[in-house]
C-alpha positions in Angstrom: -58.6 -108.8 114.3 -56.4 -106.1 113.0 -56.2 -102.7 114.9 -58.0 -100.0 114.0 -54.2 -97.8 114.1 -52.5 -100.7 112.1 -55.2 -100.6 109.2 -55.9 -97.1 109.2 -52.3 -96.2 109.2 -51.4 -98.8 106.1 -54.4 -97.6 104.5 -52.9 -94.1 104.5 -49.3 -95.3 103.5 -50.7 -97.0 100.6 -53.0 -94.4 99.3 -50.4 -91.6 99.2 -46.6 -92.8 100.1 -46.0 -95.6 97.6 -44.1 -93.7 95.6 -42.0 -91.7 98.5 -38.7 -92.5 98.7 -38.0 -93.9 102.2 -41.3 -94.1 103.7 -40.7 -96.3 106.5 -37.3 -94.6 107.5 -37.4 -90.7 107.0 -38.8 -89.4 110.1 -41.8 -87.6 110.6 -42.7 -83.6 112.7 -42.7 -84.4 116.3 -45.4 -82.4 117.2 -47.6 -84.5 114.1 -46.2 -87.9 116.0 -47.4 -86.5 119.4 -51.8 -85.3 117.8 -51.4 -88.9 115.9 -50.5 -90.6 119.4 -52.7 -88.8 121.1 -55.5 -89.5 118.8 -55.0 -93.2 118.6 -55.2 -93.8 122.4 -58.5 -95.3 124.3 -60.2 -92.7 126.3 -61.8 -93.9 129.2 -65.5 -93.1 128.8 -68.7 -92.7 131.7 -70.6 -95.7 131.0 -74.3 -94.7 130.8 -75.0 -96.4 127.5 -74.0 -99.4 125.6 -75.2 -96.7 122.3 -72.9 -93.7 123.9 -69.9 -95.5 124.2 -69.8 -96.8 120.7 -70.5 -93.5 119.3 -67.9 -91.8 121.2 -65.7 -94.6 119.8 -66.9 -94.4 116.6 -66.4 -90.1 116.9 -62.5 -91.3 117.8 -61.7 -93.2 115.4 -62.8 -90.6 112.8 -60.8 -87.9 114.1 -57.8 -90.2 114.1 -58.6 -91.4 110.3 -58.6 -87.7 109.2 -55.7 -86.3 111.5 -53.9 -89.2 109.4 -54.9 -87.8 105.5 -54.1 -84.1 107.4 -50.2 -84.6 108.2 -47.0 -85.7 106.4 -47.0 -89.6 105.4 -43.6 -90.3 107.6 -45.1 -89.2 110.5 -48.3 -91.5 109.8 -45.4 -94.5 109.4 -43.4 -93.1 112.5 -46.5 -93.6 114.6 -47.5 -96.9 113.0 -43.5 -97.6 113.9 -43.9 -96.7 117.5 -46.8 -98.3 117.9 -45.5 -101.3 117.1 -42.6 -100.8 119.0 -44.5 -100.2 122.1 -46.5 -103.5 121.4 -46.8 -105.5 125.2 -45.0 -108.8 123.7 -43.7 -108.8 119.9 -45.4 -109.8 116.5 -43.1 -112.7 116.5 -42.5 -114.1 119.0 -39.6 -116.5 119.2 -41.6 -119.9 119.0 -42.4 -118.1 114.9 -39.2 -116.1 115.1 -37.4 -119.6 114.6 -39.8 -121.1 111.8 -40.3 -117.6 110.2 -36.2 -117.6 109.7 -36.0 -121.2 109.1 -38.2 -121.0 105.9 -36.6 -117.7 104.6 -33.1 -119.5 104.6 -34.8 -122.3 103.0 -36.3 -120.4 100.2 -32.5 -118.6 99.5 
């Protein structure tokens, strides 16, 4: 499973930044980093239904896909960078990191 923010965000990057120069390393507006941060999080929700809390879920994760197509494409890659940053234990971790780099210097 790939998270919502991860596919939503590439989504984004690919309909609109392919052809901006330095995508992933110009900076986006703060204030846009902060509403897309803000948008992505989990609320915590009453549970009275199974049905309400999807919806409410379902409401979220609209409002974050259209904040996204509303601001600048770095700050859509800033928050997809911070994310990713702020990830509990990393993509690869270094049990891959080691066969991940072992294969690149194979293939040069």
């Amino acid at each position: 499973d790939i998270p919502f923010i991860i596919s939503a965000s590439i989504r984004e990057v690919e309909r609109r930044g392919m052809n901006e120069v330095g995508v992933y390393r110009v900076s986006g507006s703060a204030s846009d980093l902060q509403k897309l941060k803000k948008s992505f999080e989990s609320s915590e929700y009453k549970v009275t239904s199974i049905n309400y809390i999807i919806n409410c879920l379902l409401i979220d994760a609209y409002e974050a896909e259209q904040l996204l197509k509303e601001v600048d494409v770095h700050s859509v890659t800033g928050n997809l960078k911070s994310y990713l940053r702020e990830l509990p234990e990393a993509l690869y971790t270094d049990q891959y990191y080691q066969r991940v780099s072992i294969n690149f210097k194979l293939r040069l």
